[in-house]
N, C-alpha and C positions, 0 to 999 in steps of 0.2 A: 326672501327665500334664503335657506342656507346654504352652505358651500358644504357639498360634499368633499369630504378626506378619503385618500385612499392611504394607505403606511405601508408598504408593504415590509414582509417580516422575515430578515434573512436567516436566521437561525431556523428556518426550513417547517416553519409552524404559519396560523393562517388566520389572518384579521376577520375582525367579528364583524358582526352587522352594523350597518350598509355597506360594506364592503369586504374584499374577499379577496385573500391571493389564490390565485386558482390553481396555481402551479408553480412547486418550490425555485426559486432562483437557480437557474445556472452558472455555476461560478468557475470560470476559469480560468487560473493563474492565481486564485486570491487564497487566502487563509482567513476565518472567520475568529477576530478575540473573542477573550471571555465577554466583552462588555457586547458584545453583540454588532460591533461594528465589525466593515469589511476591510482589507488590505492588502493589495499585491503581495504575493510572495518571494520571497528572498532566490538567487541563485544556488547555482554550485559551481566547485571549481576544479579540476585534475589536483590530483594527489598523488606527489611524487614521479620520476622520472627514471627510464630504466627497465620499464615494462613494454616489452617489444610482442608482436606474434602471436598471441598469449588472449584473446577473448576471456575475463574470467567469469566465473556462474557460479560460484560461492565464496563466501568472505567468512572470516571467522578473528574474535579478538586473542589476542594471545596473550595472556593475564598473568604476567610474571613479572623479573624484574626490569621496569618500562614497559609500558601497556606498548605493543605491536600489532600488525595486521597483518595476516596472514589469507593469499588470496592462491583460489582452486581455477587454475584455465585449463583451457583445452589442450595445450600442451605441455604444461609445466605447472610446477606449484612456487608460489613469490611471497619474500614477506619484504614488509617495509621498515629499512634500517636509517632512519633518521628521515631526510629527504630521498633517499634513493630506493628503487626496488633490486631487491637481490634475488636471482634465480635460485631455488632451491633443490631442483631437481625437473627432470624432463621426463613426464608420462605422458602418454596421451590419454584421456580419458575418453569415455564414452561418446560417439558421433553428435547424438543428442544431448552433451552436456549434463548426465546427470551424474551425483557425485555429492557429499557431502564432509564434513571436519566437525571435530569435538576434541575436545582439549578433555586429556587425562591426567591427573599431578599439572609434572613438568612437560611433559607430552603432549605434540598436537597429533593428530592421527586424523589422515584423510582416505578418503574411499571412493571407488569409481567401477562399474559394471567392467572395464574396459583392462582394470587393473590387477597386475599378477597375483596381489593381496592386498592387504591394508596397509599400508604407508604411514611412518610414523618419525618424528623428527623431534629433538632433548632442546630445542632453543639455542642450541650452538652454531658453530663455524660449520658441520657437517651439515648433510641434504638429507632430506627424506628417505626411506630408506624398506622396501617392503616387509615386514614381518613374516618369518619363516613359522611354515603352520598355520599361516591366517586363512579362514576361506574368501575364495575367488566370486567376480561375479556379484560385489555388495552394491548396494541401492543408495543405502543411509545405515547411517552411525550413529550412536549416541551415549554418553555414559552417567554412572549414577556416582557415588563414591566409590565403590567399591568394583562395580562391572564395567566394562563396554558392550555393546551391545550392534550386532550387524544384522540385518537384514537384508537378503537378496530378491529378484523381480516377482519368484513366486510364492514369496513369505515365509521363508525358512530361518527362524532366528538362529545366531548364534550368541556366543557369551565369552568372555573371557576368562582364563581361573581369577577370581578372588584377588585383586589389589594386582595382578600381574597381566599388565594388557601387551606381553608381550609373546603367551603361553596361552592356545587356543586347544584344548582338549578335544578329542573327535566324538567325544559322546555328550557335548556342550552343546546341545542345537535342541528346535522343537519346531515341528513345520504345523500348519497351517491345513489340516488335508480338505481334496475336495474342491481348493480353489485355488483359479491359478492367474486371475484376474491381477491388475498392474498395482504394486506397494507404490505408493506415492511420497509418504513420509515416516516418519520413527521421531518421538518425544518423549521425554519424561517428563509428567506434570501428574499433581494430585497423588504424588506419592506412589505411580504406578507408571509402566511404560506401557504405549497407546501406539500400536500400526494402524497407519490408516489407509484403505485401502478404497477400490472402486465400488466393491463389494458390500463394505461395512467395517465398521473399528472394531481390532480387538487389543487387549489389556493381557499384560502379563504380571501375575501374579506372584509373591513371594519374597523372601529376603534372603533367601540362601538358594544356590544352584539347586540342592536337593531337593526346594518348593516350589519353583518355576513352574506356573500353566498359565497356558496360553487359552482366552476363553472370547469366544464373538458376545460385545454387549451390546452394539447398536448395529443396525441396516441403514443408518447414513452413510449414503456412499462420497467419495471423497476424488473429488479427479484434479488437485493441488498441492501443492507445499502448502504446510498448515503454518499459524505465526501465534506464538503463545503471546496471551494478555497477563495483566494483574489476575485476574479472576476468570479464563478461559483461553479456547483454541480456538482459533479462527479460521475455518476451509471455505472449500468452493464445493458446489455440486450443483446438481439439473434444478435445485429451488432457489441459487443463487447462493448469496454470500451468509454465512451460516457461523452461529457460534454453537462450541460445544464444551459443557458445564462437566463433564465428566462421566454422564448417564445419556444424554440427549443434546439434540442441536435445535437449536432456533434461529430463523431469519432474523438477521440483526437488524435492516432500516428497510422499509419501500420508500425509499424517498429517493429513492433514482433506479433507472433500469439497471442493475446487478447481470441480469441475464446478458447483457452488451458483452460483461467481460466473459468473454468465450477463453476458455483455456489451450494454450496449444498442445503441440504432439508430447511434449512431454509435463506437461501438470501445469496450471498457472503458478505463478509465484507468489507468495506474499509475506508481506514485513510489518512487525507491528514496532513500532516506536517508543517504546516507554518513555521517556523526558517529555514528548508531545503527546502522548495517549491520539496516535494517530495511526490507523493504517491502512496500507501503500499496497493496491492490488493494479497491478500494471497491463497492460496490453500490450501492442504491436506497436500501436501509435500515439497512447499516452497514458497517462498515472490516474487512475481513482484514488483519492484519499478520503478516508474517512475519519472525522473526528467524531472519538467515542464518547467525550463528555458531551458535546452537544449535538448528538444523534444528526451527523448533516454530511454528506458528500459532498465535494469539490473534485476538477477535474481538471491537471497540469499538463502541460504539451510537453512532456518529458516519454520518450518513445523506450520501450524493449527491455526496463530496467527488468534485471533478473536475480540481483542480488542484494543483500544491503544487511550491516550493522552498523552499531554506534560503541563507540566505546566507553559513553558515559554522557548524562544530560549534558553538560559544557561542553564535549568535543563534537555535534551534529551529526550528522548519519552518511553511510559512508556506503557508494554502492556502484556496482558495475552494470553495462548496460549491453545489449546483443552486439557482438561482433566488433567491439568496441576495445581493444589492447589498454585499459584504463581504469582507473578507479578516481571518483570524482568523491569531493565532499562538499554538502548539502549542511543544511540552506542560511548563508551570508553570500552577502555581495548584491550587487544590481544585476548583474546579466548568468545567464548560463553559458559560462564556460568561455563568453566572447557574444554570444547572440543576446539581442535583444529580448526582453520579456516582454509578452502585451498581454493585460489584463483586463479583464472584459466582465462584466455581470448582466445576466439579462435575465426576466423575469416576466409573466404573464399576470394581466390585473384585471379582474371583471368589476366595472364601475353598477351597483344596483340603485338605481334611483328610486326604485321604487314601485313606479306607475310608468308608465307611455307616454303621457302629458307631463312630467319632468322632466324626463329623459331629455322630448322635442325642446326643452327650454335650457336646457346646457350647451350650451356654445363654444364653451373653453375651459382647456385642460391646461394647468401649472404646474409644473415642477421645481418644488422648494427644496431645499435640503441642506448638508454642509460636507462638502469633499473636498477636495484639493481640484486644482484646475482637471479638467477631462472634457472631453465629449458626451454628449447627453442626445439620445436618439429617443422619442417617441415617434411610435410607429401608430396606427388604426388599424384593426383586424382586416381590413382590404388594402392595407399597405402604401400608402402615401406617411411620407417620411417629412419629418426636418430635424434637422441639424445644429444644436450651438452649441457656443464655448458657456461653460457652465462653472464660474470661479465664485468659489467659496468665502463667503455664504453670499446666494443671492438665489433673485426668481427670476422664472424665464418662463415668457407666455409661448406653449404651442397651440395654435387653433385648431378647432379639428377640423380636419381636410374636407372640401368641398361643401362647408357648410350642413352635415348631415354627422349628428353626433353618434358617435360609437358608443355601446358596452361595453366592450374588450380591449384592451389596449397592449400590447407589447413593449416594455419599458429596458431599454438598455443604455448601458455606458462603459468606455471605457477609460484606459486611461496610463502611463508608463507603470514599470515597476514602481512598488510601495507605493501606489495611489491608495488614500483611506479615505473611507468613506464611512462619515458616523451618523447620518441620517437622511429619510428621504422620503418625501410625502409629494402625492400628486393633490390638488385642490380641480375640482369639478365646480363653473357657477355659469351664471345666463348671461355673464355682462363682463365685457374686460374689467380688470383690475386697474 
């Protein structure tokens, strides 16, 4: 008789017959290579010192001379001057944190519901500073070459004159009528600017102030921070996690419950990574990442993350987390921040034998593979367990419990930060090995 193979197949896809992964891997804490093997993933660490009080809920790169970071908290605006953070100014922003930055020229310009106007700072020794004539009450910011652009809670654009974001004309606006549903985000992409709103996305049209319209193109509704990709925008809404192409959105992956990440009172967050083509939709109590080359969720015990950029593929990703006085940079090192990382994968395996009368004549399940030392749990769908050290490469006989062979097996392991794991196959036969 032969030995059945089970393989199961991390890159979140599903072994052929005789056998079957019934249900994509759970990975958590790991990052998946291109080669399809698995691997704990790297920490993060505080960046810089100097930042007190201060929870911040947006980051922004400051693209001059010396790349900087320039971060938006709750009561103040910071950027970071070598190793230290420097106070730039003391605002309070909005209760709920909402608030956004975009860099114009030489100019960062920040915004907040909470704020007397738009805030604007030249990269010097001076602080942030409100711009006289700016409208009150902004949501999100954004600019193109030539505009910036504000929007407030009930979708009332504004515009700046023409190369001067510091001159807000009163007849520079175009609202929204008819709906008064919550602005979530503001982006330029595809050549056009895009509000997104609870309601549905609209697009403003034109190159010069005097051809500005504003027009609804979709009824995707949008209850997120959106996170631009290579080739699209990425929101949240009631069908889950959603890309949108310019015209339309589509669910990106069912290969994990999307619907989990519930957003909170003020929009969920999200970050898309370009160096890793990964993105980062957070919760309460930990990080969904998703890589986009190989259509596969992962899921980090990193809790409340609300903000995040990168300054470039080589410097890693750079992001603050709720109520947190702090800005951490991701991902090097073994541990986060000081704690320990434990990395864990478990997956669900239905063994098909075929018939009834095979089945009764399998007695034992192995697990071969090659990882680094770990623990290796095979489980029986009625849950008798055992346990061993599992050092690479080698087999390890688990019996099935109580003499009564299972179909279904639950297969996990874990194992410290950067545990790899480059293959893994269970062997089903009638007869020890």
């Amino acid at each position: 008789m032969s030995i059945t193979e089970i393989i199961p197949n991390f890159l979140g896809g599903y072994c052929t017959t005789p056998s079957e992964l019934v249900d994509c891997a759970t990975l958590s804490n790991c990052v998946i290579n291109r080669d399809g093997s698995v691997q704990g993933r790297s920490g993060y660490t505080t960046v810089g010192t100097g930042m007190t009080g201060s929870p911040i809920f947006f980051l922004k790169a400051f693209v001059g001379t010396g790349d900087r970071i320039v971060a938006q908290g709750t009561t103040a605006l910071w950027y970071l001057n070598g190793a230290t953070w420097a106070n730039k100014g003391t605002f309070a922003a909005s209760t709920n944190m909402i608030g956004s930055m975009c860099q114009f020229g030489q100019f960062i310009l920040a915004a907040s519901p909470n704020y007397t106007g738009i805030l604007a700072w030249d990269g010097g020794a001076g602080n942030f500073a409100a711009i006289a004539g700016s409208p009150k009450g902004i949501r999100h910011i954004c600019a193109d070459q030539n505009y910036v652009y504000a929007v407030n809670q009930t979708g009332t654009l504004y515009w700046c004159d023409s190369g001067d974001h510091a001159t807000w004309p009163a007849d520079h606006l175009l609202s929204i009528g008819g709906e008064k549903d919550t602005v979530h985000d503001m982006i330029f992409m595809f050549g056009a600017l895009y509000i997104f709103r609870e309601s549905g996305i609209w697009r403003k049209t034109g190159y010069v102030d005097s051809e500005f319209q504003l027009s609804k193109i979709s009824n995707d509704r949008c209850y997120s921070k959106v996170a631009t990709s290579y080739d699209g925008i990425y929101l949240y809404n009631l069908q889950g996690v959603q890309k949108f192409d310019g015209s339309t959105c589509h669910r990106i992956s069912a290969k994990i419950n999307d619907y989990d990440m519930i957003p909170n009172a003020n929009g969920q967050f999200m970050y898309y990574q370009y160096g890793q083509r990964k993105l980062y939709v957070p919760t309460a109590t930990q990080l969904y990442v998703y890589d986009e080359l190989l259509d596969r969720w992962m899921i980090w015990t990193i809790a409340g993350m609300q903000c995040a950029m990168e300054l470039g593929p080589a410097s890693g990703m750079y992001f603050g987390v709720k109520d947190v006085a702090a800005c951490y940079q991701g991902w090097s090192g073994t541990t986060d921040n000081g704690a320990a990382i434990t990395t864990q994968v478990a997956t669900k395996v239905n063994i098909d034998f075929g018939s009834p009368e095979v089945l009764k004549r399998m007695k034992h399940v192995y697990a071969d593979g090659t990882f680094t030392t770990t623990t290796m749990t095979l489980k029986s769908n009625y849950g008798a367990t055992t346990e061993q050290t599992f050092t690479s490469p080698s087999r390890i006989n688990f019996c099935t419990p109580g003499g009564t062979p299972q179909r279904n097996f639950q297969v996990s392991f874990s194992g410290p930060q950067g545990m790899l794991v480059r293959s893994l196959k269970l062997v089903a036969h009638p007869v020890t090995l």
